[in-house]
Structure formats: C-alpha cells, structure tokens
C-alpha positions in Angstrom: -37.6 73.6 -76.6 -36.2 76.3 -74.6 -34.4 75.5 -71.4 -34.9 77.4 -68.3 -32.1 79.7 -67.2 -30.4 78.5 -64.0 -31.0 81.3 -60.9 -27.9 83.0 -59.4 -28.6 81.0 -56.1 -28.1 77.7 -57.6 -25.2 79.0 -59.5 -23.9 80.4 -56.2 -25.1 76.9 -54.9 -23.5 74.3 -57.5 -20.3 76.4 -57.5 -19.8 76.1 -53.5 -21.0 72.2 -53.8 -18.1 71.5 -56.9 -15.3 73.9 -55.0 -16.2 71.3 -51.8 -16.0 68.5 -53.8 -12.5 69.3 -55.4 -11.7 70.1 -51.9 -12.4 66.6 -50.4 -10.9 65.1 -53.5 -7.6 67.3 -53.2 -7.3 66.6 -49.4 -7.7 63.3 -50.1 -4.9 62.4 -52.2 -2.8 64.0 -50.6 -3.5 62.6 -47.1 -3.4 59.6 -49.7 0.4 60.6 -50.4 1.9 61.5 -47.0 -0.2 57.8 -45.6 2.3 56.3 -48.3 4.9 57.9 -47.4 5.0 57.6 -43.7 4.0 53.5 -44.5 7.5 53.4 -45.9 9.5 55.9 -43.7 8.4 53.6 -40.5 8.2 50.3 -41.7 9.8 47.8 -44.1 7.7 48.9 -47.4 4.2 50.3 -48.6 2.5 46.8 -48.7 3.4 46.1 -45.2 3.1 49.4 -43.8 -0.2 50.0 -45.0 -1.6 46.8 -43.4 0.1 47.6 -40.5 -2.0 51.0 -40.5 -5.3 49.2 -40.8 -5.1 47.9 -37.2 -6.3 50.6 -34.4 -3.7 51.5 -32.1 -2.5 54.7 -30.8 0.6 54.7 -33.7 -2.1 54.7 -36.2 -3.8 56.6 -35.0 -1.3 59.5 -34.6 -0.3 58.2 -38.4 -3.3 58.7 -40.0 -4.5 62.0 -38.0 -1.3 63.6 -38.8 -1.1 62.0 -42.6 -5.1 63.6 -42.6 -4.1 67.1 -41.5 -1.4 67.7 -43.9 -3.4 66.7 -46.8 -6.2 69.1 -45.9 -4.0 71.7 -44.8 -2.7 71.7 -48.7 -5.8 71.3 -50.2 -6.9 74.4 -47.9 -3.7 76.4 -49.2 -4.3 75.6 -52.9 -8.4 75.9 -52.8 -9.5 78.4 -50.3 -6.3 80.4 -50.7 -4.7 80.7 -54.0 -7.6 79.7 -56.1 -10.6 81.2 -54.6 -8.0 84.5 -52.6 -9.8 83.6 -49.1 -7.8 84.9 -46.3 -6.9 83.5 -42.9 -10.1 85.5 -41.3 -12.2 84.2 -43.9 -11.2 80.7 -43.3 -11.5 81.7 -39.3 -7.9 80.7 -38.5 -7.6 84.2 -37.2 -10.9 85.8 -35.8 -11.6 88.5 -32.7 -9.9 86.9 -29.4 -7.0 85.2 -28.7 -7.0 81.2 -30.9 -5.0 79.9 -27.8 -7.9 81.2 -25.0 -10.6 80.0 -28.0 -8.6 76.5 -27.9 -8.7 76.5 -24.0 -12.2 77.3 -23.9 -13.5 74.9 -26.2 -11.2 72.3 -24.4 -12.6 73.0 -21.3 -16.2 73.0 -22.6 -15.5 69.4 -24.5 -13.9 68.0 -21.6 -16.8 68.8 -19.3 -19.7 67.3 -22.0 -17.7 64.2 -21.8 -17.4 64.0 -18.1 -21.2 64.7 -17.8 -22.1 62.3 -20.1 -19.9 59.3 -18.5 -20.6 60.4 -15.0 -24.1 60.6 -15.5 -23.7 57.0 -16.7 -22.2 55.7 -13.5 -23.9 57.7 -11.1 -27.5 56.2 -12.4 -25.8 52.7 -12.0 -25.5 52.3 -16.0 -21.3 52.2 -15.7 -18.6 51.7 -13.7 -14.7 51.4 -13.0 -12.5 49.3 -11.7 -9.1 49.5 -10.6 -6.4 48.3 -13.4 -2.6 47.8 -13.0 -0.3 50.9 -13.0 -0.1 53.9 -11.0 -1.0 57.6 -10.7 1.6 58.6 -12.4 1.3 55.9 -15.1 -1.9 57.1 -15.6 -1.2 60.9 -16.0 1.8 59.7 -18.3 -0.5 58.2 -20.7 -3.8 60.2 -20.6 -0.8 62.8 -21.8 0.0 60.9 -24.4 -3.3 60.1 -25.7 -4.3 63.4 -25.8 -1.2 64.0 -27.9 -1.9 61.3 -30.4 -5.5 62.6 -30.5 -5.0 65.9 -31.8 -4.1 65.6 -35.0 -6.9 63.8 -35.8 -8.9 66.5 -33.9 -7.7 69.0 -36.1 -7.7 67.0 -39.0 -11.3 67.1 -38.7 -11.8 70.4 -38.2 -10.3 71.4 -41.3 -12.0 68.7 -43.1 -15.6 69.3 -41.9 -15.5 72.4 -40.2 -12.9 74.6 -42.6 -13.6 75.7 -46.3 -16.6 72.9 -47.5 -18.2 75.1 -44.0 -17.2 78.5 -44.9 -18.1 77.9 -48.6 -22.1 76.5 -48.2 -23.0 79.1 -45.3 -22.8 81.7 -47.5 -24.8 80.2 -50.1 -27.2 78.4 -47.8 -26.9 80.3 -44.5 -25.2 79.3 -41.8 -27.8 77.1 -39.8 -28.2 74.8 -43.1 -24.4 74.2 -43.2 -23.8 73.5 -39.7 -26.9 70.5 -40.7 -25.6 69.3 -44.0 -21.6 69.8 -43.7 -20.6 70.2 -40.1 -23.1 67.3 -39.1 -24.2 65.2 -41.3 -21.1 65.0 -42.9 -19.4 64.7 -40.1 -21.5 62.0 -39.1 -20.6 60.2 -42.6 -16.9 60.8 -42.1 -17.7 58.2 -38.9 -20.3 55.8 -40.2 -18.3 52.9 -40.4 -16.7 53.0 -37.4 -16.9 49.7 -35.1 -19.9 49.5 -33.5 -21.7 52.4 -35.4 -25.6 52.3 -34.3 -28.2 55.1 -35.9 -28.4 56.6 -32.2 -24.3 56.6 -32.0 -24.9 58.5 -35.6 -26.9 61.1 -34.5 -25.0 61.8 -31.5 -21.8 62.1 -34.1 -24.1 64.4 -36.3 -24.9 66.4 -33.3 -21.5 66.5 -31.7 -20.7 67.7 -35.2 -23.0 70.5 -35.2 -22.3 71.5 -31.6 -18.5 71.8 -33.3 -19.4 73.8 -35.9 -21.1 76.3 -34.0 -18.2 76.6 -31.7 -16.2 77.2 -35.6 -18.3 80.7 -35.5 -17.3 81.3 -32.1 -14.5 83.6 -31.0 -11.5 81.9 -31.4 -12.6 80.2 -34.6 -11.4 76.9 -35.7 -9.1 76.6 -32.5 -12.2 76.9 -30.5 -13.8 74.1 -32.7 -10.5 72.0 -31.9 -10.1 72.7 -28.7 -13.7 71.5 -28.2 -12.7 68.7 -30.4 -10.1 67.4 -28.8 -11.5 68.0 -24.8 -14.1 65.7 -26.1 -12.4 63.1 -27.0 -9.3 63.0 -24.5 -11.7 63.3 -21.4 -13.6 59.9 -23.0 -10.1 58.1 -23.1 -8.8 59.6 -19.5 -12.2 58.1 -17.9 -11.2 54.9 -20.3 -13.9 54.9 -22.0 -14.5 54.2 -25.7 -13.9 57.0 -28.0 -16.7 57.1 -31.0 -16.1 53.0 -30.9 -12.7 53.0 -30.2 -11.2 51.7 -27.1 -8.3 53.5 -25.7 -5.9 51.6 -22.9 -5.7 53.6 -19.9 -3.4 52.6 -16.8 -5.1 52.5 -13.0 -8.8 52.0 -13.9 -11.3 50.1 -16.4 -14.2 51.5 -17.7 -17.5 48.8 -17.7 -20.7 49.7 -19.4 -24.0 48.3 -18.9 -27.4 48.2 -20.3 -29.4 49.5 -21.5 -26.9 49.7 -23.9 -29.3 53.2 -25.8 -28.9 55.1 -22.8 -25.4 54.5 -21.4 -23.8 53.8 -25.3 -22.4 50.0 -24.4 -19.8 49.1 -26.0 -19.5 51.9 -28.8 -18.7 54.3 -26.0 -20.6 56.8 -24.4 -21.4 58.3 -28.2 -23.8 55.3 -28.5 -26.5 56.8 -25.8 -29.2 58.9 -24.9 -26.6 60.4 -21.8 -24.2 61.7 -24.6 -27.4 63.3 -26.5 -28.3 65.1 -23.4 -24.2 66.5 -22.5 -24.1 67.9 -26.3 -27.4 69.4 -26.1 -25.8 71.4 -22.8 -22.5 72.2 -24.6 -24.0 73.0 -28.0 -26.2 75.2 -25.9 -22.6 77.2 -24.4 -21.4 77.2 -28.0 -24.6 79.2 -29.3 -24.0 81.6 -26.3 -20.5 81.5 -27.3 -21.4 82.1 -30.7 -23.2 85.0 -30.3 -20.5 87.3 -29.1 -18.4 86.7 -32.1 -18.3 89.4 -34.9 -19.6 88.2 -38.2 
C-alpha cells in the first residue's frame, strides 16, 4: 500500500494548528504559575488562596486577568517571537496609526454597542433602573475602578484569542475563516461555562468575538481589538448590568431585566438577547469599515 503524500496546504495547515496548540498549552501554565503565585503572595497559602480565587469578585477578577495576561504575554515572547522570528507588526502590536487613538477608537465604538444594546432594552420596556445607595461621585469612583480591574482580562483575551493562534490560521486559511473558527468560536468556548451560559448568549459571545477580531486587522491593531474589548464590557458594568453572566456592583442605580428573557438577555446580561445581536451587528459593521483602511 502506498500512502498519499500530504499537500503543502495541510502541511501549512497542521503546522499553524500544532504551533496554536503549544501556544494555548504554554500560556496556560504559565498563567497556571503566576495564579499560584499571586494565591500565595496575597493570602495565607496556595490551598486557601486558590479557593479564595474561585469566587467572582472584582479581586478575582483583576487576579486572574492579570495572572492570564502575563502567561500569554510569555508564551507570545517564546512562540511567535523567538521560535517562529515574528515581529511586533506581524503580531499587530505595532501597525499604521497611533495604538493609543486605535485603543480610543475601539473604546468608544465598544462603549456605544453596549449602550445601544441596554438602552434599546429599556426604552422598549424590556429593562429598567432604579435608584441604589451612594452618590455621583461614588458612582464615577467605582465605574473607574471596574474598568481598571477589567482590563487585564480584556487584554488577556486579546492575546489569547485575537494574537498569534489569529495571526497564525489567517494565513493558512484566510482571514475570514480565522475570524469564524479562532476569533469566534473559540472565543465563544473560552466563555461557555460561564453562569448562565444559553446557546443565544453563545452566539452573541461568538459574534462579539468576531466583531473583535475584525477590529484586530484594523488600524491600531490589537489595541484597537482591546480598546473595543474593554468599552464593551465597562459600559455593561457602568449601566450595572451583567457582564457576559457576571454581575458587577455599581453605586447610585440597579439594573432590572425583564422578559422575554431572548430578547432583553435576563439574567445572563444583555449578552443573552436578540438586542445585543443587533448592537454587534452595528459595531462589527464600523469595524469592517474600519478594517478596510488598514494596510495588509
């Protein structure tokens, strides 16, 4: 029997799949490590501090997101740099235009998604707010502060879904393929047991991912992807409501959803319904503009 010679394409293919996977692996462990590590630095031992990390809060949070980034940061470094002599253009850390304005933009872009989709929801009667304990300036004080503790899991992210695995399969699949498979789907896996999780909540994530992905390959590059990131998720937890099934405390108002629970999201947050599909849909649409000015 004579076996039949693999193509160059699914050469190309397999090695961009197992150069992922080491990747994921690499990041992994070492978000693995500096978890461990910052378990022990801030509380009384690993056992305890671990646990302690298992309950959502904003600590946690910040823990986990930063503990996330500097593991994928490495694995970056030692994969996409040193091994396979990418550069910071490649990786689209530096592209055409400023990654501050890209961050800005995308912020702003994020931010306004997530205020169409949650103001959409109250203005059709499907949510509401009413008035909590604190003041203005409690509120501004910790909107700040949850947009600080978001970002490292923002960016985390980013270079998880939206970094190398991305770089690596568009040019072996294209780039629309990628942003499918790697900036959405697996995005959209990263998330899928999150509390709450529904299959429409899913495909918003897988959509939201995409929509990030395509702000990756616009000017600005992975800061826009962040940027867009990040205004996502901070505008959800300044209106107080839940970000992808996670509920954020917010001083001066409270956030009530109603039914039906597939249009407005319910309790998962605004990333549970149809309104959220409709607001990534517009800012995914900005992002292909976006996109389209960038140089290859």
């Amino acid at each position: 029997m004579t076996s039949t010679p693999i193509s160059e394409r699914t050469r190309s293919v397999l090695k961009a799949i197992a150069w992922s996977v080491a990747f994921l692996l690499l990041g992994s462990a070492f978000s693995l490590l500096a978890l461990s590590a910052a378990a022990v630095l801030f509380f009384s031992d690993l056992e305890s501090g671990l646990r302690a990390l298992q309950t959502p809060s904003g600590i946690e949070t910040l823990i986990s997101g930063a503990s996330l980034l500097i593991g994928f940061l490495l694995a970056t470094w030692i994969v996409g740099s040193r091994v396979l002599k990418l550069g910071l253009r490649e990786l689209r850390w530096r592209r055409t235009g400023s990654g501050v304005k890209g961050a800005a933009a995308g912020f702003g872009l994020g931010a306004a998604a997530a205020l169409l989709a949650v103001g959409a929801a109250v203005a059709f009667g499907l949510a509401y707010w009413s008035r909590d304990r604190g003041t203005v300036g409690d509120y501004l004080l910790q909107v700040l502060k949850t947009t600080a503790v978001l970002a490292p899991a923002a960016l985390s992210e980013e270079v998880m879904c939206r970094g190398l695995p991305l770089v690596l399969m568009a040019r072996v699949l294209g780039r629309p393929s990628a942003l499918v498979l790697v900036a959405g789907l697996g995005f959209a896996l990263l998330h899928g047991f999150n509390p709450g999780i529904t299959s429409l909540a899913l495909g918003n994530i897988a959509l939201a991912g995409v929509f990030l992905g395509v702000a990756f390959y616009a000017p600005g590059g992975i800061w826009t992807a962040f940027g867009a990131h990040l205004g996502w998720n901070a505008m959800l937890a300044a209106l107080d409501a839940p970000v992808s099934g996670l509920p954020f405390a917010i001083p001066l108002l409270d956030y009530h959803a109603g039914g039906p629970e597939w249009l407005s999201g319910g309790r998962f947050g605004p990333e549970g319904g149809l309104l959220a599909t409709v607001a990534l849909v517009a800012a995914l649409l900005v992002a292909l503009r976006w996109a389209k000015d960038e140089t290859p």
